[in-house]
Residue frames relative to the residue before (quaternion, step in Angstrom):
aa qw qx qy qz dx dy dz
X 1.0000 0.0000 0.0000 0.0000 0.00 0.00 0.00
X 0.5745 0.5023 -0.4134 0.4968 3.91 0.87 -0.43
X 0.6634 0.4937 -0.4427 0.3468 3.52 0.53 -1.41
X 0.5252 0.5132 -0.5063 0.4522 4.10 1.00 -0.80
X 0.7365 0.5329 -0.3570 0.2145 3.09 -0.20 -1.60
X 0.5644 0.6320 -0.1806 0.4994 3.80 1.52 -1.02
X 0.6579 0.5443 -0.1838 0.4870 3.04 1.05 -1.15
X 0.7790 0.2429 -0.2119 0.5378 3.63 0.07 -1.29
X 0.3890 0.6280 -0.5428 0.3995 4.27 0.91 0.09
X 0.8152 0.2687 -0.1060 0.5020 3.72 0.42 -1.72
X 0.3639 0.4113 -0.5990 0.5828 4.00 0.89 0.84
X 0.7778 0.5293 -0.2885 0.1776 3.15 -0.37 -0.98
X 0.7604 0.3531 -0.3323 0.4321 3.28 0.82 -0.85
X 0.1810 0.9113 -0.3469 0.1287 3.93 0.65 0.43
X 0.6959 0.4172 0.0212 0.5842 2.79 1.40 -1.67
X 0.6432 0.3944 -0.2370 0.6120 3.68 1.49 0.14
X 0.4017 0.6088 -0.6198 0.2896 3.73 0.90 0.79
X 0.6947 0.4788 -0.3496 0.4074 3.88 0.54 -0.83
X 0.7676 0.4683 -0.3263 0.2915 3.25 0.81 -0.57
X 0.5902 0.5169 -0.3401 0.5185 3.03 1.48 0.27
X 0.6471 0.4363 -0.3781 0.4980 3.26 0.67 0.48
X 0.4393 0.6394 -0.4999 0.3851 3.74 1.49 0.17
X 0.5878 0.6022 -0.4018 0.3612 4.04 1.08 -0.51
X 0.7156 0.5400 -0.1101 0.4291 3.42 1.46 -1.17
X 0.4537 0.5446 -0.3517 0.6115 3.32 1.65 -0.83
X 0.6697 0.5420 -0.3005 0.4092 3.74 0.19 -1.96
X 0.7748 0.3607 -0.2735 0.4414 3.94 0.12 -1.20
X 0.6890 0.4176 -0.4913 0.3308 3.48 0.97 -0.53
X 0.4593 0.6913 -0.4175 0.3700 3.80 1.49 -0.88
X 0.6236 0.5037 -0.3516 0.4835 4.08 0.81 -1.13
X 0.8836 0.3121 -0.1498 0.3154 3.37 0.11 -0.78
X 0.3175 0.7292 -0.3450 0.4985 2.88 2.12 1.03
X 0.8371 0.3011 -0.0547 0.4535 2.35 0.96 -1.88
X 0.6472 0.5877 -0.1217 0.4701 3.53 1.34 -0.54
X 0.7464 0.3057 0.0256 0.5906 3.36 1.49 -0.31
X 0.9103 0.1865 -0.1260 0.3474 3.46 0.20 -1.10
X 0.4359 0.6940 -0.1254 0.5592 3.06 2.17 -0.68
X 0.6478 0.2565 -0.2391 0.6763 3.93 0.78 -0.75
X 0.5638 0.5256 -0.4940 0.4024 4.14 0.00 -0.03
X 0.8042 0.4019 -0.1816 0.3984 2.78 0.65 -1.55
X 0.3268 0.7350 -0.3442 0.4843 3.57 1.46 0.11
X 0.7279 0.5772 -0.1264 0.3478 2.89 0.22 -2.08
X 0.6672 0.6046 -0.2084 0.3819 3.04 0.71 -1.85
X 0.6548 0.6084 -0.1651 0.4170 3.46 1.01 -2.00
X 0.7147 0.3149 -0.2494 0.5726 3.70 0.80 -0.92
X 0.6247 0.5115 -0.4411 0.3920 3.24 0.40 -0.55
X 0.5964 0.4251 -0.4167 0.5385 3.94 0.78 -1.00
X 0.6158 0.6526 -0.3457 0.2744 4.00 0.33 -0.96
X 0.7982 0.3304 -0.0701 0.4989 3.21 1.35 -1.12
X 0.5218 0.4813 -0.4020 0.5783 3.33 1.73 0.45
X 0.7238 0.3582 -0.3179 0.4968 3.41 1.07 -0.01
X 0.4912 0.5257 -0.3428 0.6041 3.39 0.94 0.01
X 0.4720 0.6060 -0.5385 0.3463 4.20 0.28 0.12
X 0.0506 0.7185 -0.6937 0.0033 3.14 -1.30 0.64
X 0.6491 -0.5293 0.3769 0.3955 3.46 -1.75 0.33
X 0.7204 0.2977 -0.3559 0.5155 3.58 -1.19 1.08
X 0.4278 0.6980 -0.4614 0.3420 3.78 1.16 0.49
X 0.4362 -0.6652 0.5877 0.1478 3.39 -0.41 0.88
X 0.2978 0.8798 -0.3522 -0.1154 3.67 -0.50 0.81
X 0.2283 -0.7296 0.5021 0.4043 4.00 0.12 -0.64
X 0.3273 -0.7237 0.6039 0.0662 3.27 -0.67 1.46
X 0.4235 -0.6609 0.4678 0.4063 4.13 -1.00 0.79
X 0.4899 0.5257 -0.5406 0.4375 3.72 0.61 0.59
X 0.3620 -0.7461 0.4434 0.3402 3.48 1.47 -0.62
X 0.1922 0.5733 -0.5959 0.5285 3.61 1.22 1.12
X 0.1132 -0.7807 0.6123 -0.0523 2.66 -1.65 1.63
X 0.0513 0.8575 -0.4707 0.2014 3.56 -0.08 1.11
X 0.4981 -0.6305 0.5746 0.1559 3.32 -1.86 0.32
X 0.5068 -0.6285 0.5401 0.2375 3.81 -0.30 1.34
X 0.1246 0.8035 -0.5821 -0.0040 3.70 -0.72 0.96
X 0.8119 0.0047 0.0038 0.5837 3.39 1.31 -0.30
X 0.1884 -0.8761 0.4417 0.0427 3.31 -0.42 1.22
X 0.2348 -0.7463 0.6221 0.0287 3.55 -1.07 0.69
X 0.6482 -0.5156 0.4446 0.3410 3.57 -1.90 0.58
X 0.8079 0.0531 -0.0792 0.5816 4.16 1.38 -0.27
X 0.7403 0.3430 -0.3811 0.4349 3.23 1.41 0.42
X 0.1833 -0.6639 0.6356 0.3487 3.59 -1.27 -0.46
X 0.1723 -0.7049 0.6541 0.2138 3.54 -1.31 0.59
X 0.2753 -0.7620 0.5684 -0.1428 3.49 -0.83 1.87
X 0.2727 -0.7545 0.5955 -0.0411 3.53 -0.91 1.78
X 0.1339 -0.7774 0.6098 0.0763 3.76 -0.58 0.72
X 0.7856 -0.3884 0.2866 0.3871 2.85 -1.62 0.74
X 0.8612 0.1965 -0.1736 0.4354 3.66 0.55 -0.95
X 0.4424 -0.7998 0.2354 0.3305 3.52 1.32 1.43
X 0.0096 0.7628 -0.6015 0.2372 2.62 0.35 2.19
X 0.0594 0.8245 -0.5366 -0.1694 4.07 -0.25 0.10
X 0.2408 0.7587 -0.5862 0.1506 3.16 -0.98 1.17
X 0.7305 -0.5728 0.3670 0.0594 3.15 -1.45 1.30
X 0.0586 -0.8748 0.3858 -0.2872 3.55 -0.42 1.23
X 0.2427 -0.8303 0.4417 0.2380 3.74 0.11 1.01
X 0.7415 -0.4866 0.3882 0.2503 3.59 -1.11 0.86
X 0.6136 0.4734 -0.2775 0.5679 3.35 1.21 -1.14
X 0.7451 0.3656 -0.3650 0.4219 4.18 0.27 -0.43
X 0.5160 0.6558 -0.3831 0.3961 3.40 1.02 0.47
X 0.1680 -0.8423 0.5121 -0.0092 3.58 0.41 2.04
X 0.8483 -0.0576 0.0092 0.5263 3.89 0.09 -0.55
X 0.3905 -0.6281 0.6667 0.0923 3.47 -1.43 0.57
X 0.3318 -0.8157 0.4736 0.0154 3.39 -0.30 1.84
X 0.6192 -0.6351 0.3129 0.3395 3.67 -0.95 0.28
X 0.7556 -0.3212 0.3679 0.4366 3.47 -0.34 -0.48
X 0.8401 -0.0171 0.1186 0.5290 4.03 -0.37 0.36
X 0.2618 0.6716 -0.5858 0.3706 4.01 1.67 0.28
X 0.6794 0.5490 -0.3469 0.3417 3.80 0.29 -0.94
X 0.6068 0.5907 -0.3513 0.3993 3.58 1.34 -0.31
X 0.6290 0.4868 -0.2314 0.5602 2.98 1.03 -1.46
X 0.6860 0.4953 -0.3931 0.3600 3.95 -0.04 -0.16
């Protein structure tokens, strides 16, 4: 009587292989959309607007050095501070792209 009972357990579970994988399909879909999907956004604008610099841009370096764009390069930016310091910076540490005349008010 066990050996049935063994038996008709492992028939049975056949018709319930896909549906167990709908939880794993479902969690990976959330963290598409909820997670990998806005990075990869990010990422996209963020390259756009490092390539899109020009001289007299106002920027915020990810050291948080603020500065005016005086001379541009193919991987650098040369970057004026407030107290006309000039110094030299890679394209890639360049986090946001400041309005117009912000550099006054600071």
């Amino acid at each position: 009587m066990i050996g049935t009972a063994y038996a008709q357990a492992a028939g049975g579970a056949t018709g319930n292989e896909w549906l167990s994988l709908l939880p794993m399909i479902a969690i990976f879909v959330v963290f598409y959309f909820l997670l990998i999907r806005p990075q990869q956004k990010r990422v996209k604008e963020q390259r756009a607007m490092i390539e899109a610099l020009q001289k007299g841009d106002e920027i915020v370096t990810a050291g948080g050095i603020v500065g005016k764009i005086i001379k541009l390069d193919e991987n650098y930016v040369s970057l004026e501070t407030a107290g006309g310091t000039t110094f030299a910076v890679q394209r890639s540490a360049v986090s946001a792209l400041l309005p117009k005349g912000s550099l006054k008010n600071i």
